[in-house]
RODO-2510 file (C-alpha; in nm, 4 decimals, decimal comma):
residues 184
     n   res          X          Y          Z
     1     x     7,4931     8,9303     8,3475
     2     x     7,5048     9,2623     8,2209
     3     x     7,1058     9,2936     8,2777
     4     x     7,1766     9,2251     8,6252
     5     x     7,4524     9,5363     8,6772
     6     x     7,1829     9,7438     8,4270
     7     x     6,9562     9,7127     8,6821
     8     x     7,1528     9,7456     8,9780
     9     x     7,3165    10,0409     8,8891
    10     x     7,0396    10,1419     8,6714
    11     x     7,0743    10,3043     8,3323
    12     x     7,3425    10,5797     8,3262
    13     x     7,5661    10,4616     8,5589
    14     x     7,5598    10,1315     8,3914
    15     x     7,6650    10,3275     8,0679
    16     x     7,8956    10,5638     8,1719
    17     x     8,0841    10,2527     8,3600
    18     x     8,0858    10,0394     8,0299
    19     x     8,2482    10,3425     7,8804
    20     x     8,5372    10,3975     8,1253
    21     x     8,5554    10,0096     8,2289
    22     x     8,7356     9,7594     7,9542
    23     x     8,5819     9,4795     7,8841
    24     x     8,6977     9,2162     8,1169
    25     x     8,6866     8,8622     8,1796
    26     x     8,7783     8,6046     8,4708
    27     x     9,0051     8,3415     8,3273
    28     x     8,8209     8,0343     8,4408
    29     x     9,0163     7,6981     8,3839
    30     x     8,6990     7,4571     8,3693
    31     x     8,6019     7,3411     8,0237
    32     x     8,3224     7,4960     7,8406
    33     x     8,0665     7,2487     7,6674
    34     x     8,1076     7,2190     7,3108
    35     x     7,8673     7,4504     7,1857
    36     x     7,9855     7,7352     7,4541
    37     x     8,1953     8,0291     7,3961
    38     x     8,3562     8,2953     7,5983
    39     x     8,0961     8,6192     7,5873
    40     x     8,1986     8,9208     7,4170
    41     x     8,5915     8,7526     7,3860
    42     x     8,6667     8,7608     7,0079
    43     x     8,9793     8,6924     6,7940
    44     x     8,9521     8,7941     6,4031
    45     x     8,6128     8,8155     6,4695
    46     x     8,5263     8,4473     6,5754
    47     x     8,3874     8,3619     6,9240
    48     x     8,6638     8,2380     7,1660
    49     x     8,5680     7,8552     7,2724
    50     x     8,9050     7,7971     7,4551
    51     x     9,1445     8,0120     7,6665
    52     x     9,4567     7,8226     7,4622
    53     x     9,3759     8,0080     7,1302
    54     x     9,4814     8,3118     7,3209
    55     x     9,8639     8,1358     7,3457
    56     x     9,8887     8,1291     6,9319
    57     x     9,7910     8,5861     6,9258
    58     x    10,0798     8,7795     6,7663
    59     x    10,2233     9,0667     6,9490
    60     x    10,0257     9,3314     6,7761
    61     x     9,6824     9,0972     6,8571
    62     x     9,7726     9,0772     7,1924
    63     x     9,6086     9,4208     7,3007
    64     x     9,4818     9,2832     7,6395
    65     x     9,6305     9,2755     7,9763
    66     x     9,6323     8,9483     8,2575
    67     x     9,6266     9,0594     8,6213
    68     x     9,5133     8,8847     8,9027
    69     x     9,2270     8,9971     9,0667
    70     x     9,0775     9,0070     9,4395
    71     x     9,3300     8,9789     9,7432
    72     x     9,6089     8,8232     9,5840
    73     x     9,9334     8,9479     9,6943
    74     x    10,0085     9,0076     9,3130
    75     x     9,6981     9,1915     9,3157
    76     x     9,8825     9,5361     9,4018
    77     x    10,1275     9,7589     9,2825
    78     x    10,1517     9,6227     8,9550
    79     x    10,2504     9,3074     9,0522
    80     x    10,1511     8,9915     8,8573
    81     x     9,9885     9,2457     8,5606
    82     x    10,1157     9,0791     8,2097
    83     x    10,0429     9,3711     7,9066
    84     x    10,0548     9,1332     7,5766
    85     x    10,2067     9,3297     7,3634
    86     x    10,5145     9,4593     7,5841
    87     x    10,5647     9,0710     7,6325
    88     x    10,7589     8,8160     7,4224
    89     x    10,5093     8,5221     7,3429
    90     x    10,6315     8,2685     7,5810
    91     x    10,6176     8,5249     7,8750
    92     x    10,2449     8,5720     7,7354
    93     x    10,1726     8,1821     7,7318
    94     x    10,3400     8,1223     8,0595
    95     x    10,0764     8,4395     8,1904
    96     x     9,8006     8,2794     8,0711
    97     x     9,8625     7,9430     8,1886
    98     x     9,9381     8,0360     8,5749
    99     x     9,6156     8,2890     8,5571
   100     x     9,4310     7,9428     8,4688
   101     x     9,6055     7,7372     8,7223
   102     x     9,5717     8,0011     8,9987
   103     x     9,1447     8,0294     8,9281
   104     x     9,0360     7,8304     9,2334
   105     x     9,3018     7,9915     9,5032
   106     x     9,3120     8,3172     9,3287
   107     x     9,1322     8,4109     8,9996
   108     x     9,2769     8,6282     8,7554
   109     x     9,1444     8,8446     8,4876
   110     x     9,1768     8,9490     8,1007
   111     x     9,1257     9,3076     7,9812
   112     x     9,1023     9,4514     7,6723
   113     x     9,4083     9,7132     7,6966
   114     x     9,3280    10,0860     7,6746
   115     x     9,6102    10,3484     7,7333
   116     x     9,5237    10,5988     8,0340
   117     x     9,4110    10,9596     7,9334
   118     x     9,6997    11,2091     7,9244
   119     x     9,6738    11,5148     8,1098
   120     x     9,8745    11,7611     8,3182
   121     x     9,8235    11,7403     8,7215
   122     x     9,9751    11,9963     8,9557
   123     x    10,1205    11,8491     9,3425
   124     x    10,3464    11,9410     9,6443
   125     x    10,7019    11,8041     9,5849
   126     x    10,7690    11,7406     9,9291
   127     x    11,1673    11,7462     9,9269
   128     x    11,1707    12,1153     9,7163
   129     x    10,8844    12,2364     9,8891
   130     x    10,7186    12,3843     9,5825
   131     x    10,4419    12,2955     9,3790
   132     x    10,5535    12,1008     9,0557
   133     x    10,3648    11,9961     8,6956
   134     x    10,3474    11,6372     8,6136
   135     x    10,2339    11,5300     8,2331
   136     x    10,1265    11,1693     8,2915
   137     x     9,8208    10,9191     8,2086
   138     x     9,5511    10,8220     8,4628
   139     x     9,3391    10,5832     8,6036
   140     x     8,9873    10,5878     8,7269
   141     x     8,8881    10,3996     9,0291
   142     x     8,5284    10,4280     9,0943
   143     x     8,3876    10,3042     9,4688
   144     x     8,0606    10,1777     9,5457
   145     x     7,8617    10,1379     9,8349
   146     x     7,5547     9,9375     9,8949
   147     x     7,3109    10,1915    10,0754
   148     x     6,9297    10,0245    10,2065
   149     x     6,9960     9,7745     9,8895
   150     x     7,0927    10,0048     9,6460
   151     x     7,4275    10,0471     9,4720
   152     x     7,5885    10,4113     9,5243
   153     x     7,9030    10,5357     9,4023
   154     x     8,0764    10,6323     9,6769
   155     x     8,3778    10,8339     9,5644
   156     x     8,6082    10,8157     9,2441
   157     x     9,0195    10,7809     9,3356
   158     x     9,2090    10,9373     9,0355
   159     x     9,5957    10,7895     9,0173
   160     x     9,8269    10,9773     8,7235
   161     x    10,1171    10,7879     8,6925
   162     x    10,4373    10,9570     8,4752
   163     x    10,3760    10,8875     8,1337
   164     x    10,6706    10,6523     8,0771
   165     x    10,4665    10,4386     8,2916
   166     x    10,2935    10,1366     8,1336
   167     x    10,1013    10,0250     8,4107
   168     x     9,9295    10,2783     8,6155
   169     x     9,9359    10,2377     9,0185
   170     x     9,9995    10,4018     9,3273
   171     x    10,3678    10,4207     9,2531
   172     x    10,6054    10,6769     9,4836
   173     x    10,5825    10,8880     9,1527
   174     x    10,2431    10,8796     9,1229
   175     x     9,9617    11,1468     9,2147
   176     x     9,6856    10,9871     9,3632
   177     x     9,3304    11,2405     9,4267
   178     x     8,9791    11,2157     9,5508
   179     x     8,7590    11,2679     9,2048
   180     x     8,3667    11,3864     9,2167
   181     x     8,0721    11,3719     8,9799
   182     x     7,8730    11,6988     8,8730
   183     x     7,5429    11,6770     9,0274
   184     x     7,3007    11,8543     8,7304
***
């Protein structure tokens, strides 16, 4: 699959995407033939064969995060988004096994948990009327655009959430901005 986005995207986008992208992967309920594994999805260094090995992680293993994905109304906000560790276990099995259940009406997805970049932003307080400082962590949402059959990013949204924030979205205390590349 990745061949496919390689080519797509071509080269460097490709790259620079796998680099600010975690891995991911769409919990899919059907059952994989024996010989079959999960790509790129491995615990202690073995090949994941089964989503249900994922119920038996410790806290400290569980360095991933469940959301659901597409236009789910727990797809927003932060809604529906399980982070592994910041769970007790049973929270973290009972995640898992509605992100399996819901695949047909409304998939969800696994990522490998990365904490946002810290930085400092600057923005318009609206109720002082002053410019304030924010320290927080953000999030990169890149936008493509298919343009005479070739993918184009289209614009980058930037969201810094405070950084006592675990899960990074457009929050009423978050700054959201319009990002661009460099052009060389």
């Amino acid at each position: 699959m990745s061949g496919l986005w390689k080519k797509e995207l071509g080269t460097e986008t490709f790259e620079f995407l796998c680099h600010l992208i975690p891995k991911t992967w769409t919990l899919d309920n059907r059952e994989l033939p024996p010989h079959g594994v999960i790509p790129d999805l491995k615990i202690k260094g073995v090949p994941v064969q089964n989503w249900e090995i994922l119920n038996d992680l410790t806290q400290k293993e569980r360095q991933l995060v469940l959301k659901p994905s597409g236009f789910s109304p727990l797809s927003w906000g932060g809604r529906g988004v399980t982070v592994g560790h910041d769970v007790p276990a049973d929270e973290w099995k009972l995640a898992l096994k509605e992100g399996l259940e819901r695949f047909y009406e409304s998939p969800s997805i696994l990522q490998e948990f990365h904490k946002g970049k810290q930085l400092s932003i600057s923005y318009w307080d609206w109720e002082s009327g002053m410019l304030k400082e924010m320290n927080g962590r953000v999030r990169l949402t890149p936008y493509y655009f298919v343009i005479e059959d070739k993918a184009e990013l289209g614009g980058i949204l930037a969201t810094i959430c405070p950084r006592d924030k675990k899960k990074i979205h457009g929050m009423t205390t978050a700054v959201m901005v319009p990002c661009a590349t460099e052009s060389e």
